[in-house]
TORNU-243611 format. One record per residue (C-alpha): residue in one letter; x, y, z. Coordinates in steps of 0.05 Angstrom, whole numbers, plus 5000, padded with zeros to 4 digits. Example, Ala and Ser with C-alpha at 12.3 -4.5 7.8 and 13.67 -1.06 7.14 Angstrom:
// residues 2
A524649105156
S527349795143
END
This chain:
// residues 355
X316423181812
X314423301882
X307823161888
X306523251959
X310523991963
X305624201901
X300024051940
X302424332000
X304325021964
X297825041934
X293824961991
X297325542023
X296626031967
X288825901969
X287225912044
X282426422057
X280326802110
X273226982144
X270727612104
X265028152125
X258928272092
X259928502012
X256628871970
X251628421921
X251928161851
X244827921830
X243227391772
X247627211713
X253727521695
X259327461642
X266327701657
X273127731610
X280327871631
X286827931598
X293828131613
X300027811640
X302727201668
X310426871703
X310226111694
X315525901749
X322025481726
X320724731740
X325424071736
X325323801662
X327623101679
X327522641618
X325021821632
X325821331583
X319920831609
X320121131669
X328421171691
X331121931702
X337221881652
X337522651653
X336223291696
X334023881661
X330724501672
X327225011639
X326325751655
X320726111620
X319727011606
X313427261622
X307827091582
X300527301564
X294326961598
X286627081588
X279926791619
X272626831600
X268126731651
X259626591663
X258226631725
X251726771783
X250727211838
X245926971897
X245827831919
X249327741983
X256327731961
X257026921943
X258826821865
X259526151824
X262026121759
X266025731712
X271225931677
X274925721609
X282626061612
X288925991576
X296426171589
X302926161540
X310126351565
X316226191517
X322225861548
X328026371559
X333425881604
X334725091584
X339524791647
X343324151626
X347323711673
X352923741617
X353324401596
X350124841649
X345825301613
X344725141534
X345225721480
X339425801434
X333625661483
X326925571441
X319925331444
X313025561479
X309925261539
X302325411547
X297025191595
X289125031586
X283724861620
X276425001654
X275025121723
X270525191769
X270425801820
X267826001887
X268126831891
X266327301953
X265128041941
X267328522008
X262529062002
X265629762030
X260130152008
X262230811968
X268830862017
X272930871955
X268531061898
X264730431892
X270329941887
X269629231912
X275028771930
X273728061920
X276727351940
X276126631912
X279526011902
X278225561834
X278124801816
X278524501751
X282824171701
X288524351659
X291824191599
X300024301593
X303524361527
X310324401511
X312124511441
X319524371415
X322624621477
X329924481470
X335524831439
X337725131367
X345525281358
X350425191306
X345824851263
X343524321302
X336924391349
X334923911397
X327223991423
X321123611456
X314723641451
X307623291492
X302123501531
X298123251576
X293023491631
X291523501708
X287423681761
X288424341787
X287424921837
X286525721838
X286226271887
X284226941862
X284527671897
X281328241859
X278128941845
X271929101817
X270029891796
X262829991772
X262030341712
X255930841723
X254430971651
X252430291643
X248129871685
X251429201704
X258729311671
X264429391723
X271529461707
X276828811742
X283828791759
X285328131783
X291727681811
X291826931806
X296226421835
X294125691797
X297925071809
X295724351778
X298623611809
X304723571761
X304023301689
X306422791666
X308122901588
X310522371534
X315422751495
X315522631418
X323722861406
X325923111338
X332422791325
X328022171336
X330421461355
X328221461418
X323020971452
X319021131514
X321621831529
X317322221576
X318022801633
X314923011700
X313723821708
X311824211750
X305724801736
X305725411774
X303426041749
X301826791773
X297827211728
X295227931732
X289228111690
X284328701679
X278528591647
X271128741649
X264828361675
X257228451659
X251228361700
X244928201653
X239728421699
X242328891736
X237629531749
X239330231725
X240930781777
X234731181778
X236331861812
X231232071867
X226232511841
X227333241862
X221933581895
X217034011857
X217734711862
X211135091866
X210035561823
X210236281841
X203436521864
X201537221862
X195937681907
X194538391891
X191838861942
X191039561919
X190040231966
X185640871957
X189541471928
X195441681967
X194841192028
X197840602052
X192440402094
X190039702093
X182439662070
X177439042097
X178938722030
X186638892033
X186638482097
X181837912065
X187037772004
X193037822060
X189637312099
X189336832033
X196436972015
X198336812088
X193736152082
X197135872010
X204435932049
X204935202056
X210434612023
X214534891979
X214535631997
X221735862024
X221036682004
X215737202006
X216237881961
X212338411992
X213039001918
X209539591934
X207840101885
X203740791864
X200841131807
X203241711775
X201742241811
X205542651862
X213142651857
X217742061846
X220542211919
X213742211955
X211541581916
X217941251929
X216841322009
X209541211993
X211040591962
X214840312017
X210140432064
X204940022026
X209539432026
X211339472098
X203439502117
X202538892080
X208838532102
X206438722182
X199338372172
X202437722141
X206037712201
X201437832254
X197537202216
X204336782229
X208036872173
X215636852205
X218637572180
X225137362159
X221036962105
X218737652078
X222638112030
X220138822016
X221639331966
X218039991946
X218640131866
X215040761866
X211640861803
X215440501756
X212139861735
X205740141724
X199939571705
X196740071671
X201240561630
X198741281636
X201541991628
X205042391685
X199742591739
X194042051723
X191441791783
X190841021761
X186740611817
X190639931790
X197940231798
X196540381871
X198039671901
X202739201936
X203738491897
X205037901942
X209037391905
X210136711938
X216436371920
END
């Protein structure tokens, strides 16, 4: 294997650039991802003690892949965390230098391991609904197993098996979405490039006989997972509190039979009305309103009056007059119920309602 052009392809997968200010993760955090993964073909030479006596290689389908994750926010974008994963592809294409491409591939490659990661979240605010990309790059070390890789046809299978492990690298490029029914959970989607130094495997071979037989492979993977991660002290989303609305207040000021002059105390309870206007207050309801007596056309007009009298003196003590709504009911409404014709002192008012 090519040890210096895995080095050099890994190194260029994880360079990074300078990223802007993101948005925070705060204290300790657990995170889980699962999905798929392409482990690329790689030379399958087979050494007896190490001499190359044959040049294979091995082609692999896409696989599955999964990490689990506990990690630590410092708030300003900077994670840590280490991370346990593992990967498993089956071989699909076995290359011989006799036969070209052998029938009857078999066996299962899968890959190990714990690393270490550095993460940076970009924080774009709510731009796109709260998501958060993210960048990192990973170090650690990985186990590689091959198990009976070879061939079954006719009858007669031929297949190898070893592990062994290496040091490794990562680079990872995601998307986190915060779930707002729960505090601290946040939805991933992730891709991941990881490459390790090469292994070098002793192979245990089933038709047996053999002393000394190992390989050299290659280990580069991509993966794409989604998964979820959890923030244990993250705070709920309290909503700000809404202001209070007052309560509607009410002032009475009543008129002598048949007028709609305004009376020394009239004007006193205006003046008190005009006074509680304050926070809070967006509408005033000038109602005016008669007794019984006289005809339901005269106590209509008569009731209007009333409430325009009223409405006028809240104004000339600065009430602004598009904050004022009047309306004459003439004698319905009555806060004392009497016959047709009763002359009822309490009916004959205008009720100030602050809204």
């Amino acid at each position: 294997m090519n040890f210096k052009k895995t080095l050099l392809a890994a190194a260029a997968v994880v360079a990074l650039p300078v990223l802007a200010q993101a948005q925070p993760v705060s204290g300790l955090y657990l995170g889980a991802g699962f999905g798929g993964n392409l482990l690329m073909e790689t030379g399958f030479p087979l050494l007896i003690d190490e001499t190359e006596v044959s040049k294979h290689r091995v082609g692999f389908s896409s696989g599955y892949a999964g990490v689990l994750s506990l990690g630590w926010g410092f708030g300003n974008g900077l994670r840590v965390e280490l991370e346990g994963n593992y990967r498993s592809n089956d071989v699909s294409v076995l290359k011989t230098p006799v036969i070209g491409k052998s029938p009857g591939p078999i066996g299962t490659v899968t890959s190990y391991g714990a690393m270490a990661n550095i993460l940076y979240d970009i924080d774009l605010g709510n731009m796109w609904g709260g998501i958060t990309p993210y960048v990192g790059v990973g170090a650690g070390y990985i186990w590689h197993d091959y198990d009976k890789v070879g061939y079954s046809h006719a009858g007669f299978s031929e297949t190898f098996s070893g592990s062994a492990g290496n040091f490794g690298g990562q680079a990872i490029v995601g998307l986190s979405l915060p779930i707002s029914a729960v505090p601290g959970l946040a939805l991933t989607a992730e891709y991941r490039f990881m490459a390790t130094a090469g292994h070098k495997i002793n192979l245990t071979y089933n038709v047996g006989g053999i002393e000394g037989l190992s390989t050299d492979v290659d280990n580069f993977n991509h993966s794409l997972l989604i998964g979820l991660r959890y923030a244990f002290n993250a705070a709920p989303v309290v909503a700000a509190a809404a202001a209070p609305i007052a309560a509607a207040r009410t002032y009475l000021v009543f008129f002598d039979w048949s007028k709609a002059d305004l009376t020394d105390r009239a004007r006193q309870i205006i003046g008190e009305a005009a006074s509680a206007r304050g926070q809070g207050v967006t509408r005033i309801e000038v109602n005016g309103f008669t007794d019984r007596s006289g005809s339901d056309r005269f106590n209509q007009g008569l009731s209007e009056r009333r409430a325009n009298a009223v409405a006028a003196e809240l104004v000339r003590r600065g009430v602004p007059r598009n904050e004022i709504v009047t309306r004459g009911f003439g004698e319905a409404n009555p806060l004392i119920p009497t016959a047709d014709g009763v002359r009822e002192p309490q009916n004959r008012r205008v009720e100030i309602i602050l809204r």
